[in-house]
N, C-alpha and C positions, 0 to 999 in steps of 0.2 A: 504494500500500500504506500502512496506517497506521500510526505510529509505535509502535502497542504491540504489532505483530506484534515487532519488534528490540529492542523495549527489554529481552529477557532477556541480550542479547550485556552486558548494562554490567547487570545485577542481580546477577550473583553477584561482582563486584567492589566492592559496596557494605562500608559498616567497620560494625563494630559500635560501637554506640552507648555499652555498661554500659565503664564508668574503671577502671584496672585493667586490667595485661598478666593471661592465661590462661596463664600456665607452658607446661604441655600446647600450644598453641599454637604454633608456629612465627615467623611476623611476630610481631615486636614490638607493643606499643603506643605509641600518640608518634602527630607529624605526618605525617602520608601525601600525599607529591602526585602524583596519578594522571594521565594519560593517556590517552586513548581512542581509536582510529581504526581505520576503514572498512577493514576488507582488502582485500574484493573485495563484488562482489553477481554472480551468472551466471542467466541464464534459458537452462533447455535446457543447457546447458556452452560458452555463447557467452558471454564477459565484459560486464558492461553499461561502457560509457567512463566516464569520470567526469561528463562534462558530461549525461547521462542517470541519473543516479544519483538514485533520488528526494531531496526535500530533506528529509523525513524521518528515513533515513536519511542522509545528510549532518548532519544538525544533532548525531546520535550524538556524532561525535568532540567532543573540547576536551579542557581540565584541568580539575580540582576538587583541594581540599587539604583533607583531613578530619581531625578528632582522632580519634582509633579504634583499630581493630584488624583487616585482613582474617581475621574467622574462620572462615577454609576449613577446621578440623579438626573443624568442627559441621557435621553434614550434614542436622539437623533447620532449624538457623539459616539454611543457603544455599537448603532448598525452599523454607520461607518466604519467604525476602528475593527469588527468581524468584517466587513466586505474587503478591506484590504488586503487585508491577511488569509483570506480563504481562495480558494480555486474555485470558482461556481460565481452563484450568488447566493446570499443568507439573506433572507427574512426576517426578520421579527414581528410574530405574530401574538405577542402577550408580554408587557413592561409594566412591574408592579414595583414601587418604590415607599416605603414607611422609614422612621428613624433608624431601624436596627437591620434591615432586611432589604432585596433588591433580589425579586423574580419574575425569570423570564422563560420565553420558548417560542421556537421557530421550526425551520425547514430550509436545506442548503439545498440547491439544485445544480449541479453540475458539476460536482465538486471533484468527482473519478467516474469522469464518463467510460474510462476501460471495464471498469467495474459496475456501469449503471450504479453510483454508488448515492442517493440521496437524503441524505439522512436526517430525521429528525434531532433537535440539540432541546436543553433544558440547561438550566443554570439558577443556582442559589445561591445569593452572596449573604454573609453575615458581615456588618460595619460598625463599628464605632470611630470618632476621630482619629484615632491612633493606631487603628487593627483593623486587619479584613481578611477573611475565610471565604472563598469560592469553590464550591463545586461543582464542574458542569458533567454535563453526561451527553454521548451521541450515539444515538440507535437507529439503524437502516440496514437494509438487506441489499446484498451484494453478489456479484459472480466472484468465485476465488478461481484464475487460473489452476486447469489441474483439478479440480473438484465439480461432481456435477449438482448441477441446480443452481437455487439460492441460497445464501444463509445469512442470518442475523448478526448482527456485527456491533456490538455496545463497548463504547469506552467510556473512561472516567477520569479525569483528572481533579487532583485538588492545589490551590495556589493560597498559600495566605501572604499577606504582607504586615508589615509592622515599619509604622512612622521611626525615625530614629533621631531626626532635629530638624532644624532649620537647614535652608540651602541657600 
């Protein structure tokens, strides 16, 4: 599978670039060091081992430390920042925002067209000023070269960040 099938699991954890905390906002603005790792991958609702886990995925996880601002309260900003980052196009078809919480869920379309690969996404952010916990999920069915039929294909990643200062 290619790496821009997954790279929507780590797009909507990207920071805003524009200086300046947004009030309206929740995180703060300042230093952010993030997180990223691999939940799971399942073909069919069988877990793939880790030592089977493509390296594409694999390469997903690491840390990054950004000056920014997670702005999960712009839901025009996070399509954006998944359409960049994905092969296809993504959707969002459900943007819910409260103090503590931020969720969503869509549909990517063209994302592994080798694959007919279209997949439904979900995402639940937990936030405060200072911290944030994402989990997204993507489930679609797919051709796997080599095997016949269809089969179901669910990934998971979780990202948290944590404010660290000013910038």
């Amino acid at each position: 599978m290619r790496a821009g099938i997954f790279t929507i699991m780590v797009s909507a954890m990207a920071l805003s670039a524009c200086a300046g905390d947004n009030p309206e906002n929740v995180p703060l603005y300042g230093q952010w060091d993030m997180e990223t790792k691999l939940g799971s991958l399942s073909i069919d609702g069988m877990l793939v081992p880790p030592e089977l886990v493509p390296g594409e995925l694999l390469a997903l996880a690491g840390t990054d430390s950004i000056c920014g601002e997670p702005m999960f309260i712009n839901r025009e900003w996070q399509q954006n920042d998944i359409n960049r980052k994905v092969r296809g196009d993504c959707t969002m078809e459900e943007y819910n925002v409260t103090p503590t919480r931020v969720t969503g869920k869509g549909v990517c379309t063209g994302v592994a067209p080798e694959a007919d690969f279209n997949p439904r996404f979900t995402f639940d952010i937990s936030q405060s000023a200072e911290r944030y916990r994402m989990k997204l999920e993507m489930t679609g069915d797919a051709t796997i070269p080599g095997t016949p039929g269809r089969h179901v294909i669910r990934v998971s990643a979780v990202q948290t960040g944590a404010r660290s200062g000013e910038c």
